[in-house]
C-alpha positions as CSV (number, residue, x, y, z in Angstrom):
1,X,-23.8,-13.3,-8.7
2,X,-20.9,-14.1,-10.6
3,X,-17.8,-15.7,-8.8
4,X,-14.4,-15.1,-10.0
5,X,-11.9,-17.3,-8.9
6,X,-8.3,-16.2,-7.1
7,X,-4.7,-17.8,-7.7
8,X,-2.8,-16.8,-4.5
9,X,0.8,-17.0,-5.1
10,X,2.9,-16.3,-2.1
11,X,1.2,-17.7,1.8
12,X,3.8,-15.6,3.9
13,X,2.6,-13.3,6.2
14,X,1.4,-10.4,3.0
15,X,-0.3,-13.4,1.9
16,X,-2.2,-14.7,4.5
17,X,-2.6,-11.6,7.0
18,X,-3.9,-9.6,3.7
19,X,-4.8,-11.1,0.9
20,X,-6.3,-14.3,1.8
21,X,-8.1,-12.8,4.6
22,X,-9.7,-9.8,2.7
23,X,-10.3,-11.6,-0.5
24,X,-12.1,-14.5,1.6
25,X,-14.6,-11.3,2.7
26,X,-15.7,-10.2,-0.5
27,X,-18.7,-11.4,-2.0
28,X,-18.2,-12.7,-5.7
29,X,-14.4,-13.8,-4.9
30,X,-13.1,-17.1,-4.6
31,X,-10.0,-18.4,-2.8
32,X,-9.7,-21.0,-5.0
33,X,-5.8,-21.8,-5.2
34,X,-2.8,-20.9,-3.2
35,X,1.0,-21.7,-4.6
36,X,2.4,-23.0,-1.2
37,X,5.9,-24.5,-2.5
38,X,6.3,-26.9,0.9
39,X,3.7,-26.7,3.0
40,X,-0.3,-26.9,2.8
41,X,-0.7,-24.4,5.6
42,X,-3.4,-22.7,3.5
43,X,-6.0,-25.6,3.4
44,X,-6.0,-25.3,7.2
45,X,-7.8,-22.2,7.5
46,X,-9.9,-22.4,3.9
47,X,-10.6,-26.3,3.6
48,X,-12.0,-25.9,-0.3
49,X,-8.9,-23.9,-1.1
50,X,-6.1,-26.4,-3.8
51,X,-2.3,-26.1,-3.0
52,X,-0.1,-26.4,-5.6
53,X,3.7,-25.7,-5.8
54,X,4.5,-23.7,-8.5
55,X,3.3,-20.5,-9.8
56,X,3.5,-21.8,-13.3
57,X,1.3,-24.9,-12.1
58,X,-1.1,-22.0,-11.1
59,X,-1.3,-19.9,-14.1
60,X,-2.3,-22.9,-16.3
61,X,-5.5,-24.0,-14.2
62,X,-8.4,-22.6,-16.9
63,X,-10.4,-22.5,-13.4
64,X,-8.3,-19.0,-12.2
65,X,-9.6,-15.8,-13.9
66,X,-7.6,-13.1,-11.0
67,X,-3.8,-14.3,-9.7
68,X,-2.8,-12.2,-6.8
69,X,1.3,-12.2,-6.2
70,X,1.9,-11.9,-2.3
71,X,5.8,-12.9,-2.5
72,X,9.2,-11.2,-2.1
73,X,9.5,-7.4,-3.8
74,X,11.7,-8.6,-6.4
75,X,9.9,-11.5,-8.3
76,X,6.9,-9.1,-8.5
77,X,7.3,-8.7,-11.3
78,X,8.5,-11.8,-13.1
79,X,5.3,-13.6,-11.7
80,X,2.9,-10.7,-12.7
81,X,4.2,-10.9,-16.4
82,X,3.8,-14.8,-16.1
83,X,0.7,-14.8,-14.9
84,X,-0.9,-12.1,-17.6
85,X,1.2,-13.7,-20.9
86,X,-1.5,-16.7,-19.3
87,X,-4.8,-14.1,-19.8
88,X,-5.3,-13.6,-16.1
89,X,-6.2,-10.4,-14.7
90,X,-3.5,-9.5,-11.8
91,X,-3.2,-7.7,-8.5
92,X,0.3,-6.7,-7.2
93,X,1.1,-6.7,-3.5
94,X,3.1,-3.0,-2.7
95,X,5.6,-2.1,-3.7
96,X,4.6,-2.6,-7.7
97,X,7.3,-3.7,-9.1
98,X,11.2,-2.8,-7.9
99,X,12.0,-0.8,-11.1
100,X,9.9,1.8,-13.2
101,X,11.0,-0.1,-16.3
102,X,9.8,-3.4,-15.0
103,X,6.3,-1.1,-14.0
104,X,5.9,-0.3,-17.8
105,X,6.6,-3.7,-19.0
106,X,3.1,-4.8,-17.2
107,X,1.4,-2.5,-18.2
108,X,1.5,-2.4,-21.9
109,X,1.3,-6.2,-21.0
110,X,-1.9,-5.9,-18.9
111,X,-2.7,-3.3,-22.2
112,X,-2.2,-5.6,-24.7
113,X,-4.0,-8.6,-23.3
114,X,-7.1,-6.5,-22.0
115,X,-6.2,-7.6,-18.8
116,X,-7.2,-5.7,-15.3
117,X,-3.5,-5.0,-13.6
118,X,-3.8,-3.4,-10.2
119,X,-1.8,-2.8,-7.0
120,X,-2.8,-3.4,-3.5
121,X,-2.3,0.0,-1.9
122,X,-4.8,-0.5,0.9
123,X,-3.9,1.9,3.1
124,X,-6.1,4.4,0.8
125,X,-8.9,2.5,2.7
126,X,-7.1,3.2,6.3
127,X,-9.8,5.1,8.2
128,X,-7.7,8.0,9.5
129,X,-6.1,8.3,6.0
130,X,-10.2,8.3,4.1
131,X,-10.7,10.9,7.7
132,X,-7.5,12.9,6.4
133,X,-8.8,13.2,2.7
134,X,-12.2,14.5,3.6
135,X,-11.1,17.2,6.2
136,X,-8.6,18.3,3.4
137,X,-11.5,17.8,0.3
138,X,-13.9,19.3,2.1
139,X,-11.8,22.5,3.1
140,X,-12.1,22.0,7.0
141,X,-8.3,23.0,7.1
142,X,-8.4,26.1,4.4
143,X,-5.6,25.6,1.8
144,X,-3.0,22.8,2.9
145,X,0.7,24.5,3.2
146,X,2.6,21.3,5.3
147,X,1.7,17.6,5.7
148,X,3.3,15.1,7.2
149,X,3.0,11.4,8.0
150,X,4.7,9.3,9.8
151,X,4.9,5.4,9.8
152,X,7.1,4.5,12.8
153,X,7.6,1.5,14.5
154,X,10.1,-0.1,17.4
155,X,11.6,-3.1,16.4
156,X,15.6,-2.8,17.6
157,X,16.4,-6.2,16.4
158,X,16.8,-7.6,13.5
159,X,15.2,-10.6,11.9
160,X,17.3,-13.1,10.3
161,X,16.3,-14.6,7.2
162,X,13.6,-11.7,6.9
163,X,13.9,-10.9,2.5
164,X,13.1,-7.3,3.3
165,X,15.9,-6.4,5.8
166,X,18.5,-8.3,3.4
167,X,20.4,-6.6,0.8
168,X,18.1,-7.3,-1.9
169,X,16.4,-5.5,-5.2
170,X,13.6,-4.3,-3.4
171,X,14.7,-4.8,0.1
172,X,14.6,-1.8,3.2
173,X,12.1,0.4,4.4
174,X,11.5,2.9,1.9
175,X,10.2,-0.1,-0.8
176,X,7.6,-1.5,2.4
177,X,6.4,1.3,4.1
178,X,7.4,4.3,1.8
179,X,5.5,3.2,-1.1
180,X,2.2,3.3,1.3
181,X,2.8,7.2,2.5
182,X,4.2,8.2,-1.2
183,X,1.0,6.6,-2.5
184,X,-1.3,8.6,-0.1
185,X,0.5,11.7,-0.5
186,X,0.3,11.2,-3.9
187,X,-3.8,10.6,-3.8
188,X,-3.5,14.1,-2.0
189,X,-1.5,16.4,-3.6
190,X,-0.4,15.0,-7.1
191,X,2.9,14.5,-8.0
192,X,5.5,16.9,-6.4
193,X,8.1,19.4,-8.3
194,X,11.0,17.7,-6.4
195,X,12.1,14.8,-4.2
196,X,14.6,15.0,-1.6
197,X,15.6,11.8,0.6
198,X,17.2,10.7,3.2
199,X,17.7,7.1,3.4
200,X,19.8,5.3,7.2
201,X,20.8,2.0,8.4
202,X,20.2,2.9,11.7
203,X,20.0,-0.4,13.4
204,X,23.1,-2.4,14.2
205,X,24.5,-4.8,11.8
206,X,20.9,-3.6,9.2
207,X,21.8,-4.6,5.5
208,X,18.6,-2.7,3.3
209,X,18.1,1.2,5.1
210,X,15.8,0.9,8.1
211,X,14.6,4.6,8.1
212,X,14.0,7.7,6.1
213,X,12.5,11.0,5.7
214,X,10.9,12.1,2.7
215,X,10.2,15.5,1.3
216,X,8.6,16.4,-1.7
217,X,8.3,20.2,-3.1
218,X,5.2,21.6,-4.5
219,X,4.8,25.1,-5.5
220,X,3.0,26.5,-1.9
221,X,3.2,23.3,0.1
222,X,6.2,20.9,1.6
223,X,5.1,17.1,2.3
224,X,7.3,15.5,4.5
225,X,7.2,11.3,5.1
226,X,9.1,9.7,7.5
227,X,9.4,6.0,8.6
228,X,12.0,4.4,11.4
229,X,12.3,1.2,13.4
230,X,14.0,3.0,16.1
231,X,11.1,5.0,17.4
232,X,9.8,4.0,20.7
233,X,8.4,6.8,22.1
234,X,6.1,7.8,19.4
235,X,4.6,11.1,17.6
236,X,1.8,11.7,15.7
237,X,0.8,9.5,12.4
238,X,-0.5,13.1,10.6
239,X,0.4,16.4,11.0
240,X,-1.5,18.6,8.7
241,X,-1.4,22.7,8.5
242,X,-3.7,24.4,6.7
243,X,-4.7,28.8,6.4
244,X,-7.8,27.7,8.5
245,X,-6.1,25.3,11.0
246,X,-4.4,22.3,12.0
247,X,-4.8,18.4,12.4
248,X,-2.8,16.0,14.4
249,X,-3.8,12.6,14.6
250,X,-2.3,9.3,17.2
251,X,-2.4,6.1,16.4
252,X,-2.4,3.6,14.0
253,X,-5.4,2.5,11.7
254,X,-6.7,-0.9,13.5
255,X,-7.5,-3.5,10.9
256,X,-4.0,-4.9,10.8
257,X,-3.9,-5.8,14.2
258,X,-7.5,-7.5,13.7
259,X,-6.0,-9.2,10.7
260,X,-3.2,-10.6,12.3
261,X,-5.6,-12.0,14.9
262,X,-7.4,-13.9,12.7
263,X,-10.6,-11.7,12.4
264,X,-12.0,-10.6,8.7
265,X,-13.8,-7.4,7.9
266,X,-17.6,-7.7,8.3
267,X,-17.0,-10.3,11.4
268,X,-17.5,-7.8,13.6
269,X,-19.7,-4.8,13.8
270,X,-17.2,-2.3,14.6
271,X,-15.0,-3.6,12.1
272,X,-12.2,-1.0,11.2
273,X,-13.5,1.3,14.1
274,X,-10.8,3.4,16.2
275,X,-10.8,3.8,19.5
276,X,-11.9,7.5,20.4
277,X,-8.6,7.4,22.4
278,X,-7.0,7.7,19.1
279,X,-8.9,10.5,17.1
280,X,-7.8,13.4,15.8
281,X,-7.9,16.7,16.9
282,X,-8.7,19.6,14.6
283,X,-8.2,23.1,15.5
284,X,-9.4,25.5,13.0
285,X,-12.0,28.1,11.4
286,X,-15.1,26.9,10.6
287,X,-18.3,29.2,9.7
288,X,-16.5,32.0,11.4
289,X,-16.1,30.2,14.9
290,X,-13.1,28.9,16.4
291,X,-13.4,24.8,16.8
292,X,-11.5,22.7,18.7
293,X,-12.4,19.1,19.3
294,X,-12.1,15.7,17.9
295,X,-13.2,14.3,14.9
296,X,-14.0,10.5,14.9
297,X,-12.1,8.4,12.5
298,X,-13.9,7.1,9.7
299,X,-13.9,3.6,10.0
300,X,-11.4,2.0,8.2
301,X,-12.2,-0.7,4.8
302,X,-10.0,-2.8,3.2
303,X,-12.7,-5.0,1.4
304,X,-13.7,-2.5,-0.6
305,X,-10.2,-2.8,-2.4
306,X,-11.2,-6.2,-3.6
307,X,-14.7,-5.4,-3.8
308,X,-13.5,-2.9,-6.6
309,X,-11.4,-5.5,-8.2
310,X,-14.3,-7.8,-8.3
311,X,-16.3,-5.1,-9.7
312,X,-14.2,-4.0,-12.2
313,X,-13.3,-7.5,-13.5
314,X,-17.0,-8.8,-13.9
315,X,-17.9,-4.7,-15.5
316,X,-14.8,-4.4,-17.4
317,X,-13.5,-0.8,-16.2
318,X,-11.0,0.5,-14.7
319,X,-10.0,-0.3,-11.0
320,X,-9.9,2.5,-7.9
321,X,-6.2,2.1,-7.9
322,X,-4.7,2.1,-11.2
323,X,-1.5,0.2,-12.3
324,X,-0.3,3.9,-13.7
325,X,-0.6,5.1,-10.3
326,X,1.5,2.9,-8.6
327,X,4.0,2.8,-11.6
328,X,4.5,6.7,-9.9
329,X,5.2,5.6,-6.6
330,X,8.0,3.5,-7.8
331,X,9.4,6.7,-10.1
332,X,9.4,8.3,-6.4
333,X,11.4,5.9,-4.9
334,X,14.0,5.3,-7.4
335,X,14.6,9.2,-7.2
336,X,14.2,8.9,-3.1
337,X,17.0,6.9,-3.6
338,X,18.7,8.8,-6.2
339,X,18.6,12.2,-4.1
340,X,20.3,10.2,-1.3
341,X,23.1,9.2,-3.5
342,X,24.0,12.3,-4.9
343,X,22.8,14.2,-1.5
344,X,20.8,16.9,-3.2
345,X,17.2,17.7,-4.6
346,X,15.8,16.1,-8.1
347,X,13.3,17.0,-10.2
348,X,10.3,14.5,-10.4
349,X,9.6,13.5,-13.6
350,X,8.1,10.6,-15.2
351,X,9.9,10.0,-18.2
352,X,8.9,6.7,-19.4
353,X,10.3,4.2,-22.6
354,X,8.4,4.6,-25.5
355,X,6.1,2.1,-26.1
């Protein structure tokens, strides 16, 4: 099997929770480097890995075919164009890029070079999101009229020095967490009509917006996305409505939490598995009899995000979760934020510079 080494750039907590963990599961990847610019925290966990301190010391090492840019929302994508104008295919952490102008750049960059640019929207590989997509796929809920998600956490205090809660290009809770459940309505539906936002600073003394709903118009169907840090008693992740019946669905998906313990998919057998506490229940029509009951939660995969990048680099094709796509997802947001400004519905388009 072919092994492609992986730059790292950024060792924070995307870094090492996500990136290095996953990536070090995949069979055919290689941790091989990890820009850490003080500290050689990396080598602790993954003795081969090098530690250098500078993404530009990176980028040169002839050794690195895939650089993977875990660091703060706004030098996405400075790094990402550095890193391809050096041949080197290039995953994104989420959000893409903080502009959609800065989105098109890299990819007529990524274009030019023959380069695979791709984004890590994982949470298409959540297991009660891949549950979601079946049920609706598979018409288990008739023709979808509402949908809504919710990504809701309590956290009442702030956290100094924290780059996403400071008022920064890129900053706030709409760039983490909205580009996730804009993604996966996205994968859904398709792109909406409209976009209508509201966007809060609803903690004291918060700098970047802490919450917001989200609702996006399509011709027979309104998607609604919300997202707070004030929500301590909390409702349902999904809420889907359909002609034939209804979803609802607890919890969250549970390979973050294993992450952030230390475990890696495939070291467990019931990796990515939910709790039957937390599935879904589904009331509808089904071969003319009225079911209710729950459905088990597909279990969950991040891997197979890298897998696909691994696959995709070594058979030159196109990768599960396109550059294009998440170029979208940042259109979305910049008119999230524009309908907040001017307090009113917009159109969603994706009007793009000429190349």
């Amino acid at each position: 099997m072919r092994t492609v080494n992986v730059g790292l750039v950024g060792y924070g907590m995307a870094g090492q929770v996500f990136h290095a963990s996953v990536i070090s599961s995949v069979a055919g990847l290689q941790l091989h480097s990890v820009v850490e610019r003080r500290s050689n925290q990396s080598q602790e966990r993954y003795k081969h890995v090098k530690v250098v301190r500078s993404a530009e010391e990176l980028v040169k090492d002839s050794n690195i075919e895939l650089v993977v840019i875990a660091t703060p929302n706004d030098s996405h994508s400075a790094l990402a164009e550095l890193a391809l104008a050096h041949g080197k295919h290039v995953v994104v952490d989420k959000p893409f890029t903080v502009s959609v102008a800065e989105a098109q750049r890299l990819i007529r960059l990524a274009k030019q070079n023959g380069l695979l640019l791709s984004v890590f929207h994982n949470r298409r590989w959540d297991g009660d999101f891949m549950t979601v997509r079946q049920l609706i796929t598979e018409g288990a809920l008739g023709r979808v009229v509402e949908y809504e998600a919710h990504f809701d956490r309590y956290r009442p205090q702030l956290k100094p020095g924290a780059w996403r809660e400071a008022e920064l290009p890129g900053s706030g809770l709409l760039y983490d967490l909205g580009s996730h459940l804009i993604d996966q309505a996205f994968q859904l539906f398709g792109h909406p009509q409209t976009v209508y936002a509201a966007c809060k600073k609803q903690r004291d003394g918060a700098q970047a917006d802490d919450a917001f709903e989200i609702k996006l118009g399509y011709d027979d169907l309104t998607v609604t996305l919300k997202a707070g840090m004030l929500v301590r008693e909390l409702g349902p992740h999904f809420v889907i409505h359909g002609t034939k019946g209804s979803f609802v669905k607890y919890g969250m998906d549970p390979q973050e939490a294993a992450l952030k313990r230390g475990e890696v998919p495939g070291s467990k057998s019931d990796w990515g598995m939910e709790p039957e506490a937390q599935w879904g229940t589904l009331n509808a029509e089904i071969a003319g009899l009225h079911v209710i009951g729950k459905i088990e939660t597909l279990p969950g995969a991040y891997e197979r995000y890298y897998a696909d990048i691994y696959e995709s680099i070594v058979e030159g094709r196109v990768p599960a979760v396109k550059a294009e796509e998440a170029l979208a997802v940042i259109r979305c947001i910049e008119l999230a934020n524009e309908s907040q400004e001017k307090r009113r519905v917009v159109p969603f388009d994706l009007q793009l510079e000429a190349d």
